[in-house]
KOLLUM-985840 format. One record per residue (C-alpha): residue number from 1; residue in three letters; chain; x, y, z. Coordinates in nm, 2 decimals. Layout:
N
<pt NUM, ala, A, <X, Y, Z>>
...
// end
This chain:
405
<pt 1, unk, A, <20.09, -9.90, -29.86>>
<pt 2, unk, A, <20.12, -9.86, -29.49>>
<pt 3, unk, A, <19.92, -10.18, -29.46>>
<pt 4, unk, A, <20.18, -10.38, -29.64>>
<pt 5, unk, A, <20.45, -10.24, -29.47>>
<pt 6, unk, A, <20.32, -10.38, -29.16>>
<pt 7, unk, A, <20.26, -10.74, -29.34>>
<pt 8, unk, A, <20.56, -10.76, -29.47>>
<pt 9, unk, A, <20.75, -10.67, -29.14>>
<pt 10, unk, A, <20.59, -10.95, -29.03>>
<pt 11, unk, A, <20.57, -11.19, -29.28>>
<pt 12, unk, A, <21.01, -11.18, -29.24>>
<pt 13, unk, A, <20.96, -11.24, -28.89>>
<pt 14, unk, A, <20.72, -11.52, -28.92>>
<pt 15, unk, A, <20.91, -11.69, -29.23>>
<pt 16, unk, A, <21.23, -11.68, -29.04>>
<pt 17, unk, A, <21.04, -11.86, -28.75>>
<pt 18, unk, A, <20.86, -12.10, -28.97>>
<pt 19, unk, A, <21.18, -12.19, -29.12>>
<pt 20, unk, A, <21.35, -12.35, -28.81>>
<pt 21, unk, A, <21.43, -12.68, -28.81>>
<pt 22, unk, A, <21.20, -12.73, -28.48>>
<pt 23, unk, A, <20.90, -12.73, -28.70>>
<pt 24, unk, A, <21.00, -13.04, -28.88>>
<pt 25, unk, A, <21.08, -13.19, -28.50>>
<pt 26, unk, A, <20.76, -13.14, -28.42>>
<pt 27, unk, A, <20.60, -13.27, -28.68>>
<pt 28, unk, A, <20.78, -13.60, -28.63>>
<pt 29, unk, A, <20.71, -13.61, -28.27>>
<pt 30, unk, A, <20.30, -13.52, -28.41>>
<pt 31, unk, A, <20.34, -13.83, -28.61>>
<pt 32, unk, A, <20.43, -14.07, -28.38>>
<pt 33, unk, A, <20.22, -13.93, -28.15>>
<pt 34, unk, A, <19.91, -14.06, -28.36>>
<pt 35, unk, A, <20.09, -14.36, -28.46>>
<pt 36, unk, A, <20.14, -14.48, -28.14>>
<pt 37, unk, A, <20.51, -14.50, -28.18>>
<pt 38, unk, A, <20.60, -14.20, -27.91>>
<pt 39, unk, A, <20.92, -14.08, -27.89>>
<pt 40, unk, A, <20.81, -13.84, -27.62>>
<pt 41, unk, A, <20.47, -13.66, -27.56>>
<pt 42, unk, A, <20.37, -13.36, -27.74>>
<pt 43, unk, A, <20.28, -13.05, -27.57>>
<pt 44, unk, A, <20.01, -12.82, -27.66>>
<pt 45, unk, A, <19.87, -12.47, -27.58>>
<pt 46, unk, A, <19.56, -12.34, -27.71>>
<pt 47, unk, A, <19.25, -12.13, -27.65>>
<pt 48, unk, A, <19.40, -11.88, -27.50>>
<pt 49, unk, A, <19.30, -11.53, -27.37>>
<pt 50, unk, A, <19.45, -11.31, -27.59>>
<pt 51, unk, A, <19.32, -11.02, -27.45>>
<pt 52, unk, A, <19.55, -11.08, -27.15>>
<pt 53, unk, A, <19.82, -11.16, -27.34>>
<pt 54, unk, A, <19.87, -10.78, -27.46>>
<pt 55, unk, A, <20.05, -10.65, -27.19>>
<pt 56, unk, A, <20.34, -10.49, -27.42>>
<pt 57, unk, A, <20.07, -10.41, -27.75>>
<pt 58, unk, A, <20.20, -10.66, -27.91>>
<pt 59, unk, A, <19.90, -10.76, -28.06>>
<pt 60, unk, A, <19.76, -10.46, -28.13>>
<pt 61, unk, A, <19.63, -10.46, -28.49>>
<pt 62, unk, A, <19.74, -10.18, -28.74>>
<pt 63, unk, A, <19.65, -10.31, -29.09>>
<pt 64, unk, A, <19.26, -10.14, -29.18>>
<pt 65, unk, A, <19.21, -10.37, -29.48>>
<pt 66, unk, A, <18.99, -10.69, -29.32>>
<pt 67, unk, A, <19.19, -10.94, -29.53>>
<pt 68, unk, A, <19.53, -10.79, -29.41>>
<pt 69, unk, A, <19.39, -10.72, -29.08>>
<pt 70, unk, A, <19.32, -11.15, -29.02>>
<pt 71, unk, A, <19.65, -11.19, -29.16>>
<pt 72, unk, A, <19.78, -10.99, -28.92>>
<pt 73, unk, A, <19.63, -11.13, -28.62>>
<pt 74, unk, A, <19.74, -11.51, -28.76>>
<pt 75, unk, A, <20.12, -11.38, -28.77>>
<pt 76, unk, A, <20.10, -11.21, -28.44>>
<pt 77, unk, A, <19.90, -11.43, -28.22>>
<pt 78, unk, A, <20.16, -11.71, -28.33>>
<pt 79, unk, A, <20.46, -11.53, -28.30>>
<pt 80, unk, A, <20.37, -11.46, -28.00>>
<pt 81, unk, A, <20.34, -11.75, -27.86>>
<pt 82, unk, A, <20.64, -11.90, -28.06>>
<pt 83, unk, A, <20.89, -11.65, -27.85>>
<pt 84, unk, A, <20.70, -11.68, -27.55>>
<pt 85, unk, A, <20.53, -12.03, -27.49>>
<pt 86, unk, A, <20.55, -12.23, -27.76>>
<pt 87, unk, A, <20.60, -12.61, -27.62>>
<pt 88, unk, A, <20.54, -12.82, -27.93>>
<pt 89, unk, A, <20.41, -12.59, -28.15>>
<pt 90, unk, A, <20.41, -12.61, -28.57>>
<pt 91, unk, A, <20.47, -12.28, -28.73>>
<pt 92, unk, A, <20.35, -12.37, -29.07>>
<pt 93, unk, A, <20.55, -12.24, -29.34>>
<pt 94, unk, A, <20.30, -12.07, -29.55>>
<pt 95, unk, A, <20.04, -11.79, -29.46>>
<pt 96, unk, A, <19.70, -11.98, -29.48>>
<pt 97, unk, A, <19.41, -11.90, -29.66>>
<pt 98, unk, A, <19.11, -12.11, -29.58>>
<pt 99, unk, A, <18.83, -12.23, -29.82>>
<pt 100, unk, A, <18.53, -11.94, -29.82>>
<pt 101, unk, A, <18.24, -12.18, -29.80>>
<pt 102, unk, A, <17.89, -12.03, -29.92>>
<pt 103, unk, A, <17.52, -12.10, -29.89>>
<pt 104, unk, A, <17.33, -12.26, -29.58>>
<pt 105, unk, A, <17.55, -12.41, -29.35>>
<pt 106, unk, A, <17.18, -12.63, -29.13>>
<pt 107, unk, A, <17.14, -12.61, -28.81>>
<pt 108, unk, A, <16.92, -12.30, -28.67>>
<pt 109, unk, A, <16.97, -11.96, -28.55>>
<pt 110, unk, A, <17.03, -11.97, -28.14>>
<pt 111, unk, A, <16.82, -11.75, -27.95>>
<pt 112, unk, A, <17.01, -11.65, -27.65>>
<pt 113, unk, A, <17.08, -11.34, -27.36>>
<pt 114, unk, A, <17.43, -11.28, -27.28>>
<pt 115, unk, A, <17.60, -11.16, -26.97>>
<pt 116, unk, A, <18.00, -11.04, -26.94>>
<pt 117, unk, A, <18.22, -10.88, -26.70>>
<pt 118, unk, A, <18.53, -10.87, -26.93>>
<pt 119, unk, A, <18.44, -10.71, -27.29>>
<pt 120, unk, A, <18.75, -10.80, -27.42>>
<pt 121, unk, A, <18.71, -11.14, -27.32>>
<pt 122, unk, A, <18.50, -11.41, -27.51>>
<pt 123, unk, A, <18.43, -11.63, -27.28>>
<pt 124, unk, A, <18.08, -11.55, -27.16>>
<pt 125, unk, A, <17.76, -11.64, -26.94>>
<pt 126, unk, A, <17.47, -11.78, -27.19>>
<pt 127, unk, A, <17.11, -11.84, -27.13>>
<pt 128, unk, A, <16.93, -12.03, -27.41>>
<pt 129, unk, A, <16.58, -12.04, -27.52>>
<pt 130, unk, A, <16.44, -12.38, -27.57>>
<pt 131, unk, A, <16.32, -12.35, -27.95>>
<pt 132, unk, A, <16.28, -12.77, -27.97>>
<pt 133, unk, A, <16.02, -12.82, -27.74>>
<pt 134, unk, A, <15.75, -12.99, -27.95>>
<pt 135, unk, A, <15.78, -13.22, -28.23>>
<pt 136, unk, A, <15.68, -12.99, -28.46>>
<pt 137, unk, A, <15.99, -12.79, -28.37>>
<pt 138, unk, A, <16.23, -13.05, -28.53>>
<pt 139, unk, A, <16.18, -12.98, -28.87>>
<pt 140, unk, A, <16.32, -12.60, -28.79>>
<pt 141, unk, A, <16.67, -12.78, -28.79>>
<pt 142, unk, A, <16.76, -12.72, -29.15>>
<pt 143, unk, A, <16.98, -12.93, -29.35>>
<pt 144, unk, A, <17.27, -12.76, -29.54>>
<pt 145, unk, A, <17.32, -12.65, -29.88>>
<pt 146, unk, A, <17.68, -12.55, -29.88>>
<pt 147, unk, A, <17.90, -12.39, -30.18>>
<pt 148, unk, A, <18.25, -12.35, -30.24>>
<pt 149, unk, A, <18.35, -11.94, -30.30>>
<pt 150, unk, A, <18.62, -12.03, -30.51>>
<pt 151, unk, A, <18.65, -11.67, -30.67>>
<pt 152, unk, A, <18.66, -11.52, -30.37>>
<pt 153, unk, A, <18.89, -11.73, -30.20>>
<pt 154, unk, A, <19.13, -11.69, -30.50>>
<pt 155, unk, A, <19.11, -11.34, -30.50>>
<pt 156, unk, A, <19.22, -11.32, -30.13>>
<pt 157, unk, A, <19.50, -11.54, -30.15>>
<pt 158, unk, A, <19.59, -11.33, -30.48>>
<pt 159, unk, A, <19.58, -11.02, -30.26>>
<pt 160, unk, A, <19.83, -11.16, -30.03>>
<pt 161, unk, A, <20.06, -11.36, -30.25>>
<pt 162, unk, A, <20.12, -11.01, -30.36>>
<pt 163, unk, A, <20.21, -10.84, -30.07>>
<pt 164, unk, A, <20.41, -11.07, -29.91>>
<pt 165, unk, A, <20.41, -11.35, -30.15>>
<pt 166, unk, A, <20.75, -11.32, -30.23>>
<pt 167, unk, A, <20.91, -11.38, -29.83>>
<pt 168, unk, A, <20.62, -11.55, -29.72>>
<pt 169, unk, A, <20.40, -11.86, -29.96>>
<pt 170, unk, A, <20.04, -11.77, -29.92>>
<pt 171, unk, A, <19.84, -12.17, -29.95>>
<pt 172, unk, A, <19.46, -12.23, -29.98>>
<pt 173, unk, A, <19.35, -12.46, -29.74>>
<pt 174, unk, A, <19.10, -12.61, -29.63>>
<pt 175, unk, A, <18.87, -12.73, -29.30>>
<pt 176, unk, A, <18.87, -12.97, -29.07>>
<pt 177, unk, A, <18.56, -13.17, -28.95>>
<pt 178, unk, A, <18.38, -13.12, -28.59>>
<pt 179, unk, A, <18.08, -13.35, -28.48>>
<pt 180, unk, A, <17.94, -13.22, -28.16>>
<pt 181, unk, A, <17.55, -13.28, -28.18>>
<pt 182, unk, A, <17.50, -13.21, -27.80>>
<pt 183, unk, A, <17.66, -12.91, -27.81>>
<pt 184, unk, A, <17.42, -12.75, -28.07>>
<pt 185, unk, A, <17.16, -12.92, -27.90>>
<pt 186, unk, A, <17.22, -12.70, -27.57>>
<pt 187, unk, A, <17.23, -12.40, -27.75>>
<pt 188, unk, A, <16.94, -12.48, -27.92>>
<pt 189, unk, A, <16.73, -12.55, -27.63>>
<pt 190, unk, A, <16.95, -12.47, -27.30>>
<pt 191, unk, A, <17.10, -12.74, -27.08>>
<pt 192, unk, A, <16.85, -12.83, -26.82>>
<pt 193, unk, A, <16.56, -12.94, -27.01>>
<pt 194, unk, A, <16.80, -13.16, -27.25>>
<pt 195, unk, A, <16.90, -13.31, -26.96>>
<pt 196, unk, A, <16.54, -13.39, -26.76>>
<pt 197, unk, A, <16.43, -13.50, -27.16>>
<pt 198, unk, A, <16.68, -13.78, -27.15>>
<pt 199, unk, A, <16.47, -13.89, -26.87>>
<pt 200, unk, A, <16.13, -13.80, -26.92>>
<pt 201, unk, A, <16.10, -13.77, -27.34>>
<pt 202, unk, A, <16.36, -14.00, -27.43>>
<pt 203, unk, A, <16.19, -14.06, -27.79>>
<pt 204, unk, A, <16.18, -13.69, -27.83>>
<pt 205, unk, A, <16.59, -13.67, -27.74>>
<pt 206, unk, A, <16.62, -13.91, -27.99>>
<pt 207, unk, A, <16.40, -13.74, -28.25>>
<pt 208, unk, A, <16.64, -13.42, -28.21>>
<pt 209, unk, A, <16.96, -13.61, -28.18>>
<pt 210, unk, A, <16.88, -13.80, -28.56>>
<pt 211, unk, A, <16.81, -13.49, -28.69>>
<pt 212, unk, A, <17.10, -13.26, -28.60>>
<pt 213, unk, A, <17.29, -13.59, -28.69>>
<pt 214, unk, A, <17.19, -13.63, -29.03>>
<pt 215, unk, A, <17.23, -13.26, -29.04>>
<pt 216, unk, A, <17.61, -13.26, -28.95>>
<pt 217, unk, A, <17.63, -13.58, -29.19>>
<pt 218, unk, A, <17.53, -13.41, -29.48>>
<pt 219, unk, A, <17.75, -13.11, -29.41>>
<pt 220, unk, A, <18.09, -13.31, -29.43>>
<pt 221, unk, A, <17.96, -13.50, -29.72>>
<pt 222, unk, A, <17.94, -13.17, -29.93>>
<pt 223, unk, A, <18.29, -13.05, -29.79>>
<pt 224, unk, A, <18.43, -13.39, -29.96>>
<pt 225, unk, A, <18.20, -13.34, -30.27>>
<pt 226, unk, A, <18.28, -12.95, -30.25>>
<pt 227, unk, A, <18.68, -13.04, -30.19>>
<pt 228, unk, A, <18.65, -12.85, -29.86>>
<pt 229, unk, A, <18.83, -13.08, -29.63>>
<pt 230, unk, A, <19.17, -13.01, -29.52>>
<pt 231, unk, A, <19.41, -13.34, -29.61>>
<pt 232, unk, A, <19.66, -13.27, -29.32>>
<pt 233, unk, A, <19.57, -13.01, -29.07>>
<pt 234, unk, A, <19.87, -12.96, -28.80>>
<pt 235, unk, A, <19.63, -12.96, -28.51>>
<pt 236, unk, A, <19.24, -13.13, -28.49>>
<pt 237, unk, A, <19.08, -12.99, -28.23>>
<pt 238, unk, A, <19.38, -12.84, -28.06>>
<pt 239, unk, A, <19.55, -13.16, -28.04>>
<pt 240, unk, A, <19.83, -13.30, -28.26>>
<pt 241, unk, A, <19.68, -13.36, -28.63>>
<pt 242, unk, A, <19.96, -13.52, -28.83>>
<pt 243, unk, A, <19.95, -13.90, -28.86>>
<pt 244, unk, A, <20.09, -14.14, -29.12>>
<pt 245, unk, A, <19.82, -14.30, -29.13>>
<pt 246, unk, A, <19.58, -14.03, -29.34>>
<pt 247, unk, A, <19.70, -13.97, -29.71>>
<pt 248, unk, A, <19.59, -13.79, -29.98>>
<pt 249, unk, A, <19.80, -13.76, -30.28>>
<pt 250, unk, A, <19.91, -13.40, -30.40>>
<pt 251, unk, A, <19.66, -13.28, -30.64>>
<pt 252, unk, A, <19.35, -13.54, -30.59>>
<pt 253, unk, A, <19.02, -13.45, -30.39>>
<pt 254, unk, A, <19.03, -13.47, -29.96>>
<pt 255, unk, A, <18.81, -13.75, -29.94>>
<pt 256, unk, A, <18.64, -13.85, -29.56>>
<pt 257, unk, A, <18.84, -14.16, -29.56>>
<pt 258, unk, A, <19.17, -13.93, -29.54>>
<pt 259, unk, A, <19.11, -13.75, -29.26>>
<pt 260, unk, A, <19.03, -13.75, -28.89>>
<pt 261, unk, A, <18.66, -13.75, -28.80>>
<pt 262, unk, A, <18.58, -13.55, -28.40>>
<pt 263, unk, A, <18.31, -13.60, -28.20>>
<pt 264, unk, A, <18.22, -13.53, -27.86>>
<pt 265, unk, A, <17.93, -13.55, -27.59>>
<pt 266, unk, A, <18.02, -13.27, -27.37>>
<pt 267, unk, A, <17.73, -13.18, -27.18>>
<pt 268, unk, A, <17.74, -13.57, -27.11>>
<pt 269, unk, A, <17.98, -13.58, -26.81>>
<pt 270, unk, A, <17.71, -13.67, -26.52>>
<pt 271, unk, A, <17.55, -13.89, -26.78>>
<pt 272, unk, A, <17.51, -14.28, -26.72>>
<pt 273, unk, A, <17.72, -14.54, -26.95>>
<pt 274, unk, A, <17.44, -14.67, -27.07>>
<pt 275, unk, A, <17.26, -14.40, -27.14>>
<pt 276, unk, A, <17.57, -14.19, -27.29>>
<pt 277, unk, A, <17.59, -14.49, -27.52>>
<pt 278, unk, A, <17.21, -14.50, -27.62>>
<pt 279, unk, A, <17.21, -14.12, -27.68>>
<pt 280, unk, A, <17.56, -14.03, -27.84>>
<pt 281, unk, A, <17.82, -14.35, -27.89>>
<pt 282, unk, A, <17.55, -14.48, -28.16>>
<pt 283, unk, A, <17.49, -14.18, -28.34>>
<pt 284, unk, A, <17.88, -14.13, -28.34>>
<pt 285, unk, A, <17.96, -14.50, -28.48>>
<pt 286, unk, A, <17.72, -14.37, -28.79>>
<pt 287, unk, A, <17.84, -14.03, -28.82>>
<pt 288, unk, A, <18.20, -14.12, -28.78>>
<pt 289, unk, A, <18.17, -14.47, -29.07>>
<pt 290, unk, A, <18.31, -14.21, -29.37>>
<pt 291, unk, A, <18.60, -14.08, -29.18>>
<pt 292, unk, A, <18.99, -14.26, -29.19>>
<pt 293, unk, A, <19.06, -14.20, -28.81>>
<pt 294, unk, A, <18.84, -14.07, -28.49>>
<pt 295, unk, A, <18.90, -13.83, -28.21>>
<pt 296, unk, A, <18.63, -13.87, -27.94>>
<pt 297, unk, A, <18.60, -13.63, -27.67>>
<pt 298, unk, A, <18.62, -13.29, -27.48>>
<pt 299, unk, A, <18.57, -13.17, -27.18>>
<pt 300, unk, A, <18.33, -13.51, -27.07>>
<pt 301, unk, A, <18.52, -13.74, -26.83>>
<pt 302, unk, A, <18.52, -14.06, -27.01>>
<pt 303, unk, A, <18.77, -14.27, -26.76>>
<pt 304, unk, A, <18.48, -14.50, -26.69>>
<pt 305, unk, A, <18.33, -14.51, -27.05>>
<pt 306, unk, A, <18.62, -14.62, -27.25>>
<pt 307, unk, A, <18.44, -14.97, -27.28>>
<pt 308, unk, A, <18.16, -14.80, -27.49>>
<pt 309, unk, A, <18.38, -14.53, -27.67>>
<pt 310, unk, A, <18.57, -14.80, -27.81>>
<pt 311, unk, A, <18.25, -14.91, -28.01>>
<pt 312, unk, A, <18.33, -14.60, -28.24>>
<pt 313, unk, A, <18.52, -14.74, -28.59>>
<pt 314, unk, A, <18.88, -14.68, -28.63>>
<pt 315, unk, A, <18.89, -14.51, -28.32>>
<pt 316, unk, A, <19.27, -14.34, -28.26>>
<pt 317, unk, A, <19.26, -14.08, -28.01>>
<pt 318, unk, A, <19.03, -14.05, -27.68>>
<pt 319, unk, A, <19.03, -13.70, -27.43>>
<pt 320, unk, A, <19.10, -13.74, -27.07>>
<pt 321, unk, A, <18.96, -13.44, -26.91>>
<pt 322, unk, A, <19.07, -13.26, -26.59>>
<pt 323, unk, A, <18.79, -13.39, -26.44>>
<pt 324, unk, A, <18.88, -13.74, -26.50>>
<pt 325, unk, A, <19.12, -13.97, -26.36>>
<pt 326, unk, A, <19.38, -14.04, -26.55>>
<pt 327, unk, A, <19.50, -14.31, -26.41>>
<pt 328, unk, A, <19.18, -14.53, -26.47>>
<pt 329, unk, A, <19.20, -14.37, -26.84>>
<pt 330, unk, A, <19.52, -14.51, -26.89>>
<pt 331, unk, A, <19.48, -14.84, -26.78>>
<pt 332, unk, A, <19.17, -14.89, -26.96>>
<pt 333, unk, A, <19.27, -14.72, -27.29>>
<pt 334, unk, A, <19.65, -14.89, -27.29>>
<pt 335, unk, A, <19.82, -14.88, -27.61>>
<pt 336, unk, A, <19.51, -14.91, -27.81>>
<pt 337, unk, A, <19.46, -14.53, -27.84>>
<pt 338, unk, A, <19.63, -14.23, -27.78>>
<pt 339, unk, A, <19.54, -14.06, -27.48>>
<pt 340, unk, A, <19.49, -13.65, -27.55>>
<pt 341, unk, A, <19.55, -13.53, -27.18>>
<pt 342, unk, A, <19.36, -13.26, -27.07>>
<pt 343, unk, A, <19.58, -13.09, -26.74>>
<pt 344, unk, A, <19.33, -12.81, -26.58>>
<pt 345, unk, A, <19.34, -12.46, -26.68>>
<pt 346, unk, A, <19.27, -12.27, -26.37>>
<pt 347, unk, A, <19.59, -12.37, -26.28>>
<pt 348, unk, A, <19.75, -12.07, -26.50>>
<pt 349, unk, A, <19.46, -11.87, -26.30>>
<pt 350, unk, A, <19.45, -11.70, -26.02>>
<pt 351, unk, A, <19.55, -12.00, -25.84>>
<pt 352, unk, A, <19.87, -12.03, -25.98>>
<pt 353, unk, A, <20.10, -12.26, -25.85>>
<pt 354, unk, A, <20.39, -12.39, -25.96>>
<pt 355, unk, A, <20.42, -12.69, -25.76>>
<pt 356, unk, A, <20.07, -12.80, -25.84>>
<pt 357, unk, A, <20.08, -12.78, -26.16>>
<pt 358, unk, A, <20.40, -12.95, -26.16>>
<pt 359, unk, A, <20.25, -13.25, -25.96>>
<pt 360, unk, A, <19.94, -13.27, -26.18>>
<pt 361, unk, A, <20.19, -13.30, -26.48>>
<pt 362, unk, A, <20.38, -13.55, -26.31>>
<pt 363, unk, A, <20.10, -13.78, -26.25>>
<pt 364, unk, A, <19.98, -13.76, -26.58>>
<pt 365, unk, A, <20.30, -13.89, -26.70>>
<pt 366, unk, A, <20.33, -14.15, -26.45>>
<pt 367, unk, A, <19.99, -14.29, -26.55>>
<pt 368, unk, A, <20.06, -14.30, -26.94>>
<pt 369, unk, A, <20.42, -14.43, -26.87>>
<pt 370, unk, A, <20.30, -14.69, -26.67>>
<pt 371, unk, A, <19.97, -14.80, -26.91>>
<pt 372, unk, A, <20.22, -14.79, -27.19>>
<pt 373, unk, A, <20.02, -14.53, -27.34>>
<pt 374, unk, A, <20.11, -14.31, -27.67>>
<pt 375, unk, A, <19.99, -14.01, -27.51>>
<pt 376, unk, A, <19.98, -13.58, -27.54>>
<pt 377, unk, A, <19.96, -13.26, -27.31>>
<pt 378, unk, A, <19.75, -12.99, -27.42>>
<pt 379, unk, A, <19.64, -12.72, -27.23>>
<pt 380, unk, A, <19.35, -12.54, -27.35>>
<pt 381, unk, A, <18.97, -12.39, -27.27>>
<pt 382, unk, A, <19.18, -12.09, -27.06>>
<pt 383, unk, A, <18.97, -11.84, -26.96>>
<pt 384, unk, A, <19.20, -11.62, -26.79>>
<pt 385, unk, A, <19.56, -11.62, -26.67>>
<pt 386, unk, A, <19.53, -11.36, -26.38>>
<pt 387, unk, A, <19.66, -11.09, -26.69>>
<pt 388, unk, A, <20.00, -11.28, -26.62>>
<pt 389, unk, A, <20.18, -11.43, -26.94>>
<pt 390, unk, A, <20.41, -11.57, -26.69>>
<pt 391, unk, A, <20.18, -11.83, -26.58>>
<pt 392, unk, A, <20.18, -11.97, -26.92>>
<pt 393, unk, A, <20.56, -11.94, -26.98>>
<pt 394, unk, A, <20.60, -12.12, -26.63>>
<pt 395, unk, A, <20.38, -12.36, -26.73>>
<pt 396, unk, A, <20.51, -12.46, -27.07>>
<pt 397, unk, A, <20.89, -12.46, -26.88>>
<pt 398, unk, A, <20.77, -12.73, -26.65>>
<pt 399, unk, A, <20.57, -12.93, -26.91>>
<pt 400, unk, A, <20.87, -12.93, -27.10>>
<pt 401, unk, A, <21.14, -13.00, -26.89>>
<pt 402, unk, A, <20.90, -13.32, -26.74>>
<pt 403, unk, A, <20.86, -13.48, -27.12>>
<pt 404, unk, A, <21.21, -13.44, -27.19>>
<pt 405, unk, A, <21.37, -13.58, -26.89>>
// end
């Protein structure tokens, strides 16, 4: 009972919030956003450290059942942020319940030692062993053999709909997609001999890179056979996910057609053009044929690879990094694509500065404005804020008062 109580206290809360008309803003700035038709740009925060967030317990977790428990933690994380940086956020106006998905999911088990300084934080030092180092060692990477729990995810939103079913709607939903070979690559094998096999084993690369490929492949076609796929995710990847443009009618399967496809080369950034293209842009123009719309990019600078990234079919969205420069992203991406700008979190560090970030916000504006650009602000990959929410509310305030002015 005393799990409930808590739910419900916050399912109110978090109803109330979902219900103001902001959302629905949001949602049509989201849309034109990807439709490159901008009103204004979007701004996003995401990936955030949590643990640092907690000043006032806030987020301390009282429920003891594990499904009310994750409920929890989804209502307080994002009230949270709604009443203390929320920039462009959607509060959705349901309590979500996503897809249990069963089986084998491919790939292989990462063998790994782990160092930390922060226990509460998960942002950690990694060093990976290198389990791909013959040829032999290919055929570890498993293909998938997924199922759908549907029982179990019925009985879960059950559970819920009945404690707070009646302030809050409890929804199945489902998952979005996420392509990013090299990144399982690295953790299958560590950084610095993928990078030296480029070079010196290139067949080899390419060997692994099919592989994990076809792997991933075969993964997203069973989430369409499986109706795993989510039709209209508020955010892929952190960024804005609504667009007009990606429909599924209530009631009929998610197909790959419907939704965004994301890729990425991350470990890529002191990669050549050429061999960024040979290694990752023609895997991703296969990978990425099924899907209605593409999102390419992370953390890689890609200002001086848009020529190649634009290779990629039905290409919508591209990420300018921190370590990029956004200027020569801009220009080369135009109106073409929407540019997801990346500003750099350590600026909500201990380096906090107001008037830097406020100048590295103004001349990503600039650039976009100028290049005509449909363009979004998001924040994310923050490690740490000094243990000062602050930083964040300052940071949103001066986003903000730049896009609307």
């Amino acid at each position: 009972m005393q799990d409930q109580e808590c739910l419900r206290a916050l399912a109110e809360r978090y109803a109330e919030a979902a219900a103001h008309p902001r959302n629905q803003e949001n949602a049509l700035l989201y849309r034109a956003v990807n439709g490159l038709k901008m009103r204004r740009p979007v701004v996003l925060i995401d990936e955030q450290p949590w643990n640092e967030l907690n000043l006032d317990g806030s987020l301390n977790l009282h429920c003891q059942d594990p499904i009310f428990r994750a409920a929890e933690q989804f209502m307080r994380r994002r009230l949270l942020q709604w009443e203390h940086h929320p920039a462009d956020m959607i509060l959705p106006p349901y309590l979500p319940v996503f897809k249990i998905i069963g089986g084998e999911s491919g790939g292989m088990d990462v063998a790994e030692e782990t160092l930390a300084t922060d226990v509460d934080n998960t942002i950690v030092s990694h060093q990976y062993v290198d389990q791909l180092q013959e040829t032999e060692d290919i055929a570890k990477i498993k293909m998938p053999r997924l199922t759908y729990e549907k029982a179990r995810t019925e009985a879960q939103q059950a559970k819920l709909a009945d404690a707070v079913g009646d302030l809050l709607p409890v929804r199945i939903v489902g998952h979005s997609t996420y392509f990013s070979q090299w990144d399982l690559i690295s953790v299958y094998r560590g950084v610095t001999c993928l990078l030296i096999d480029l070079a010196e084993r290139p067949e080899h690369t390419h060997a692994i890179m099919d592989r994990v490929t076809q792997m991933l492949i075969e993964r997203y076609r069973q989430y369409e056979a499986l109706d795993l796929l989510d039709p209209e995710p508020l955010l892929i990847h952190c960024t804005a996910g609504l667009c007009d443009d990606l429909k599924t009618a209530p009631g009929e399967p998610v197909l790959r057609r419907n939704v965004w496809g994301r890729c990425m080369a991350q470990i890529f950034a002191s990669v050549s053009p050429a061999m960024h293209e040979a290694f990752d842009i023609d895997y991703q123009i296969r990978a990425m044929e099924p899907f209605g719309l593409v999102y390419y990019g992370c953390c890689e600078p890609l200002d001086r690879k848009i020529d190649i990234v634009r290779k990629i079919p039905r290409l919508r969205k591209v990420s300018v990094t921190p370590w990029a420069d956004i200027r020569v992203a801009a220009e080369a991406i135009g109106k073409d694509f929407v540019v997801s700008a990346k500003p750099n979190p350590a600026h909500v560090g201990a380096a906090f500065d107001p008037v830097v970030i406020k100048n590295e916000l103004k001349g990503i504006i600039q650039a976009c404005r100028d290049a005509g650009c449909s363009f979004e602000i998001v924040l994310k990959d923050i490690s740490s804020i000094s243990h000062n929410p602050d930083n964040l509310r300052t940071w949103e305030q001066i986003a903000m008062d730049l896009v609307c002015s």
